[in-house]
Wavefront OBJ file of the C-alpha trace (Angstrom):
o trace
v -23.788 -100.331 29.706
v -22.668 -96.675 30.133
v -18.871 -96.433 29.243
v -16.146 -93.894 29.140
v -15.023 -93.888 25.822
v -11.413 -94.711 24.691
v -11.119 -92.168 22.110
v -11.356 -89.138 24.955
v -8.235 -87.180 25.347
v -6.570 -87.622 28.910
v -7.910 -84.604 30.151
v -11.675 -85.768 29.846
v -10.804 -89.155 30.729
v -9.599 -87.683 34.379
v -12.410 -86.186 34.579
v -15.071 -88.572 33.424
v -13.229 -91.616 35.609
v -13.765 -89.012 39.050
v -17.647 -88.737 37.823
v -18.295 -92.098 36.951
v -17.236 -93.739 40.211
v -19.721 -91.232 41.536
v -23.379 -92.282 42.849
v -25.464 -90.456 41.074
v -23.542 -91.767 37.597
v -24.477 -95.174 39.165
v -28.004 -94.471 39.606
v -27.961 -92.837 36.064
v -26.444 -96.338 34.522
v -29.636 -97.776 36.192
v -31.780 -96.354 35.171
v -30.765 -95.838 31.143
v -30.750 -99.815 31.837
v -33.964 -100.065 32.787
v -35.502 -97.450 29.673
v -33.389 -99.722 27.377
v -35.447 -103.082 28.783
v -38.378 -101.045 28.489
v -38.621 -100.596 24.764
v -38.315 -97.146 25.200
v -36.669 -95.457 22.357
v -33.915 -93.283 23.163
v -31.737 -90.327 21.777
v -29.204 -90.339 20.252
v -28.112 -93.769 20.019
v -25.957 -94.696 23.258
v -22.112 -94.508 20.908
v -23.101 -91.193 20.504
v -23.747 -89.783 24.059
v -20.316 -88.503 24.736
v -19.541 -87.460 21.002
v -19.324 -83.314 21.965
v -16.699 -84.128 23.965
v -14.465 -86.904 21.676
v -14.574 -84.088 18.412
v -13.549 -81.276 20.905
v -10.502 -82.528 23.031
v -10.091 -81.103 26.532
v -6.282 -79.335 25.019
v -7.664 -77.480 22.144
v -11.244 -76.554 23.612
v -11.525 -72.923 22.643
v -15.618 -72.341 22.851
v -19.170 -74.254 24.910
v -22.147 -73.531 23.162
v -24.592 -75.043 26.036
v -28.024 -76.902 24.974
v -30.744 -78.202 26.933
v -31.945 -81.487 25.746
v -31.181 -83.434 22.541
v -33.360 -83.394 19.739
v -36.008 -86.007 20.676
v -37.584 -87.047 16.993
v -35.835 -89.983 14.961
v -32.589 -89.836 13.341
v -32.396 -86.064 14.656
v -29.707 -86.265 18.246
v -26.261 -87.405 17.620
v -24.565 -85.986 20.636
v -23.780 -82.486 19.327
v -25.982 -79.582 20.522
v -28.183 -77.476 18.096
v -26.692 -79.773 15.184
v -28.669 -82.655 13.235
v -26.899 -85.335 10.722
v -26.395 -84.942 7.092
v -29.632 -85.428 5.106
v -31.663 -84.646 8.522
v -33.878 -81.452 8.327
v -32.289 -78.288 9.823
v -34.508 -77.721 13.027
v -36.183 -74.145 13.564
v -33.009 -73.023 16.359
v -30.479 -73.565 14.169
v -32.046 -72.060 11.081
v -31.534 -69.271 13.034
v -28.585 -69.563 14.274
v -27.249 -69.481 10.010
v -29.106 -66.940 10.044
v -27.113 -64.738 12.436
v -24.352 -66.013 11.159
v -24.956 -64.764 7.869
v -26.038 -61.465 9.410
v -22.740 -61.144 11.449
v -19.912 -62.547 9.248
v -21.576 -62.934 5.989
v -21.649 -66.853 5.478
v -24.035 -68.319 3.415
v -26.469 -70.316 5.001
v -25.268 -74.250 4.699
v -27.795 -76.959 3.174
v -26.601 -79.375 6.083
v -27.461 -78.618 9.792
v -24.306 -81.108 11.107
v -21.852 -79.031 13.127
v -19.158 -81.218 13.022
v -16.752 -79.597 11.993
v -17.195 -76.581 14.633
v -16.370 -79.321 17.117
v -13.507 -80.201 15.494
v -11.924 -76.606 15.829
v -12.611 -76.888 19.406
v -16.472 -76.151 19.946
v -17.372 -78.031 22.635
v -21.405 -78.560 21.628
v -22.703 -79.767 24.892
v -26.549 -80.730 25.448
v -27.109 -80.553 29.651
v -28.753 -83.682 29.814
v -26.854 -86.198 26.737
v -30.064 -88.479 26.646
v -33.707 -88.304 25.813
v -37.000 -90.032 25.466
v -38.277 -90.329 22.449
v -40.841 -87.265 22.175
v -40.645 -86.373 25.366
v -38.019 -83.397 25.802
v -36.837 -83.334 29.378
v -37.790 -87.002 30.095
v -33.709 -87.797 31.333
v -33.000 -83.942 32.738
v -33.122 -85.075 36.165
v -31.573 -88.690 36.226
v -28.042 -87.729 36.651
v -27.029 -85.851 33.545
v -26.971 -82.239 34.718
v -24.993 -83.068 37.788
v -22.398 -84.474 35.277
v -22.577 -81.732 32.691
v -22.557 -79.163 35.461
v -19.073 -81.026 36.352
v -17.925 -80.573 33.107
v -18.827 -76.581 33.098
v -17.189 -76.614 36.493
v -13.524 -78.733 35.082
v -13.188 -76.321 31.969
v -14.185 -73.065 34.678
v -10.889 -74.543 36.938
v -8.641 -75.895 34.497
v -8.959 -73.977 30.932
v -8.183 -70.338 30.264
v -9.454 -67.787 27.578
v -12.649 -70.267 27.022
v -15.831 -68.675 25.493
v -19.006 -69.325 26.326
v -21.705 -69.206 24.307
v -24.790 -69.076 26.416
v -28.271 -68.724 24.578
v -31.361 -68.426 26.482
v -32.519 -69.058 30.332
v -31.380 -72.102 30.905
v -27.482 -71.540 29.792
v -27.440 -68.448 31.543
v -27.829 -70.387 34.606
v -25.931 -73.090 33.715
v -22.568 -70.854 32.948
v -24.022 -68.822 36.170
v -20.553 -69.802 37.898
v -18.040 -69.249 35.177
v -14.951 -66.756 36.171
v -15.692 -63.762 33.907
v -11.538 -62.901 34.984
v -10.738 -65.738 33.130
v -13.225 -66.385 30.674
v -15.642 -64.538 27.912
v -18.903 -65.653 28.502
v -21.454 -64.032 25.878
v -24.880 -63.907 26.703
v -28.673 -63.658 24.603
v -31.912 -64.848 24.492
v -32.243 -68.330 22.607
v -32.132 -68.834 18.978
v -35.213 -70.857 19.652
v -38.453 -68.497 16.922
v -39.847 -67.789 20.434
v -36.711 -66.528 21.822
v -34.360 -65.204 18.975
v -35.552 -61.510 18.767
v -36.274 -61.336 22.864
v -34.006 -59.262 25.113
v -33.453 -58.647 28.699
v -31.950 -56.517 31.304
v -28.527 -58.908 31.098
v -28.687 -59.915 27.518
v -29.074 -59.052 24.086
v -31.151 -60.720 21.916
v -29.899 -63.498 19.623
v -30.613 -61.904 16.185
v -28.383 -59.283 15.670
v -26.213 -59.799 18.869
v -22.768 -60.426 16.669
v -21.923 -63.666 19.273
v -19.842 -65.306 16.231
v -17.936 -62.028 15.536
v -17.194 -61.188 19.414
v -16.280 -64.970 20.091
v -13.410 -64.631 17.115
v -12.509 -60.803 18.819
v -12.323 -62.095 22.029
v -9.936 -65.865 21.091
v -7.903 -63.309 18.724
v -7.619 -60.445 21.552
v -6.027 -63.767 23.512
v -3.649 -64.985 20.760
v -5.923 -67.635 19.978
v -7.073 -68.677 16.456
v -10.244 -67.769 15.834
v -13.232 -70.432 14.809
v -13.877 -70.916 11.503
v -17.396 -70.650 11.223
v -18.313 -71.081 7.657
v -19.106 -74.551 6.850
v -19.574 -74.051 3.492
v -16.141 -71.601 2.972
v -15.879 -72.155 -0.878
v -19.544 -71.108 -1.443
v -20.300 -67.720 -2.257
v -23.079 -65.774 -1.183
v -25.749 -65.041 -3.827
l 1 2 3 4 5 6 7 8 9 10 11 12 13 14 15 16 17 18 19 20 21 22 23 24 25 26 27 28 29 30 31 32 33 34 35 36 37 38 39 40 41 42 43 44 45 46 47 48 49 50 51 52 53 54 55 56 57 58 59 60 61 62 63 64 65 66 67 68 69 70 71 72 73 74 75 76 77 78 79 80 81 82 83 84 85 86 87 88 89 90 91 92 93 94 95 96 97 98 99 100 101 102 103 104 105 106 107 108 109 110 111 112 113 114 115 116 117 118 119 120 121 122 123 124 125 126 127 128 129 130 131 132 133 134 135 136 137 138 139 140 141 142 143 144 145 146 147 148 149 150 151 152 153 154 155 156 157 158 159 160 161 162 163 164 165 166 167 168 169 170 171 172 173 174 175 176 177 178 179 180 181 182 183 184 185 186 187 188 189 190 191 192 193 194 195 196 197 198 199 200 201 202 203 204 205 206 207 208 209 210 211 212 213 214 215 216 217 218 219 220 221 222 223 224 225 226 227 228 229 230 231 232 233 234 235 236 237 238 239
């Protein structure tokens, strides 16, 4: 059974008790039932759904970084966009995404692909649908999910101020398409994605070499804000 999890700050909790008496959520409960009775394999494992927004509480979110879809190959999704366990194989996007971040603020490039510890600064790493079929990306996209992330965009939109959003590629463009620019820094490029990374538009820079991580820490310091700390490997030094 889908459940609101007690370790959410009050904040989400508000928020998450409006959606979930909602009928879509029911219909989404129904049918995560029925893929469970299946057999199906699903991703990440169902504790894990709501873990982007248990690391970053509601009070100290500071940044979104909007993904599609969780990573749909075993032992890869664990509720946290673009990131991957310890010991799990650091997936083509966010090889890239070290990669700008070395180019931009100089970090070396970490061994581990979990991003754990950008949530708990206050990253809110949110996927726009929390579930998947195994090996079949998109395969829970339209069951209920992005009506409830799309909330969640909407609540931080209303109720936060001084939030950046990261928003890489098609897809989070129109996701943070409603965001109050007077209020909030959104930052937009292509996606880190090897098909997207170097790609740019008429609205957006592309991802290599568009300084996001650098303009995100401008922007929260500009605000009185402390910045993220984006090196998770701080006492390493680059070779």
């Amino acid at each position: 059974m889908l459940k609101i999890p007690s370790s959410l700050d009050k904040k989400w909790q508000t928020l998450f008790k409006q959606e979930f008496s909602k009928d879509y959520m029911g219909e989404l409960k129904s049918f995560l039932k029925d893929e469970k009775k299946s057999g199906g394999k699903v991703y990440p494992p169902q504790k894990d759904f709501f873990n982007a927004f248990t690391y970053a509480g509601f009070k100290n979110l500071k940044v979104v970084i909007v993904g599609q879809d969780p990573y749909h190959g075993a032992g890869q999704a664990h509720g946290l966009s673009f990131s991957v366990p310890e010991g799990i194989k650091i997936p083509p996007s966010l090889r890239n995404i070290y990669k700008e971040l070395n180019r931009d603020l100089e970090h070396s490039i970490p061994e581990s692909g979990n991003l754990e510890e950008w949530a708990k600064q206050g990253v809110l790493l949110l996927n726009a649908s929390l579930s998947v079929r195994e090996g079949e990306a998109g395969s829970h996209s339209k069951k209920g999910w992005l009506t409830f992330t799309q909330q969640c965009i909407d609540y931080i939109n209303e109720h936060k101020q001084d939030v950046v959003f990261l928003s890489w590629g098609l897809f989070a463009h129109s996701v943070c398409a409603k965001i109050d620019t007077g209020k909030h820094c959104v930052i937009k490029t292509s996606h880190p994605s090897p098909l997207g990374a170097t790609k740019q538009g008429k609205e957006f820079c592309a991802f290599l070499g568009s300084g996001c991580f650098s303009q995100c820490n401008q922007y929260l310091v500009k605000k009185k804000l402390t910045p993220i700390n984006w090196d998770l490997h701080p006492n390493l030094q680059l070779i």
